[in-house]
N, C-alpha and C positions, 0 to 999 in steps of 0.2 A: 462743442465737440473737440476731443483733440486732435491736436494738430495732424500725427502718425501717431498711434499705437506703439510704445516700447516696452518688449515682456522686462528688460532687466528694472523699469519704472512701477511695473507692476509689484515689484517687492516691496516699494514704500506708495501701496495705491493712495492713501486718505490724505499723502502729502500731495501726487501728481495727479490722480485719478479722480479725488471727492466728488465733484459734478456730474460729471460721465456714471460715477455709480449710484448717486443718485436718482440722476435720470435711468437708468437701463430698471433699477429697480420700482420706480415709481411707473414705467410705462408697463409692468409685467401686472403692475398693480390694477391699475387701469384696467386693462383688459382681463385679466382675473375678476375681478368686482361686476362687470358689468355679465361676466358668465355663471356666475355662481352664488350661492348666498353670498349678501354683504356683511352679514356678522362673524360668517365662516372666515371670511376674505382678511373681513378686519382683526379676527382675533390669529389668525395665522401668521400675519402681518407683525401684529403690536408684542407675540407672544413668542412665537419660536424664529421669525427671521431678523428679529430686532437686532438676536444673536448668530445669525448666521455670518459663513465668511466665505467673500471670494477668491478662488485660487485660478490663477492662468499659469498651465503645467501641459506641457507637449502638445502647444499647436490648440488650444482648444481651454475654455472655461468653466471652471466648474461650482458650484457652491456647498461649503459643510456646512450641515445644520450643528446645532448645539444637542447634547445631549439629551436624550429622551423628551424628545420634540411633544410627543401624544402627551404627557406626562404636564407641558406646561398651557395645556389647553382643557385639560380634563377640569370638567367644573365650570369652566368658565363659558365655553359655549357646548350646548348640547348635539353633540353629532357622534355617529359611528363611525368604529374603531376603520372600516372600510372607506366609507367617504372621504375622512379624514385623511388619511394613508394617499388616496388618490390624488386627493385635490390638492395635499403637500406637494408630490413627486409631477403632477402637471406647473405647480407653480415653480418650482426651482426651474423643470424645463422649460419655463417661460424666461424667466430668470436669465437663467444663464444663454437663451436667446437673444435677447434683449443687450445683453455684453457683446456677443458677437458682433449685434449691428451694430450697436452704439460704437463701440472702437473699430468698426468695419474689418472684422475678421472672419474669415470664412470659417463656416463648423467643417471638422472633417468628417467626410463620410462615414 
């Protein structure tokens, strides 16, 4: 765990943060996997957050998906446009949960 949380470290994360984001994203995984299909889980996983990035911006964490997220999963596992949509925007918000605790920063309300 780090030691404190520092946003301005947050700018070169993979140089001070790699573990810590590792972990925060592996326990979202975890707990995603064990709620929902695991092929869903996995190919959301391997296909659209492979590319994802995290940003800490006023107090609070956030994550960008990469470009037309639906688009890198169509084919590859069969699910609706609906599901999918969900279960991306529950997983970021696990996600970006997962940040908060791991570097023990409060979400703001």
């Amino acid at each position: 765990m780090a030691d404190e949380f520092d946003p301005e470290k947050f700018e070169d994360k993979y140089v001070h943060y790699f573990n810590e984001l590792q972990r925060a994203y592996k326990n979202a995984f975890n707990h995603m996997k064990d709620r929902h299909d695991s092929e869903l889980i996995h190919g959301i996983d391997q296909a659209v957050l492979n590319e994802s990035e995290p940003f800490y911006e006023d107090g609070e964490f956030r994550v960008e998906l990469p470009e037309d997220p639906r688009e890198r999963i169509r084919g590859v596992v069969p699910v609706d446009d609906e599901t999918f949509e969900e279960t991306v925007a529950e997983y970021v918000d696990r996600i970006e949960a997962e940040l908060h605790r791991t570097f023990q920063v409060d979400r703001p309300e």
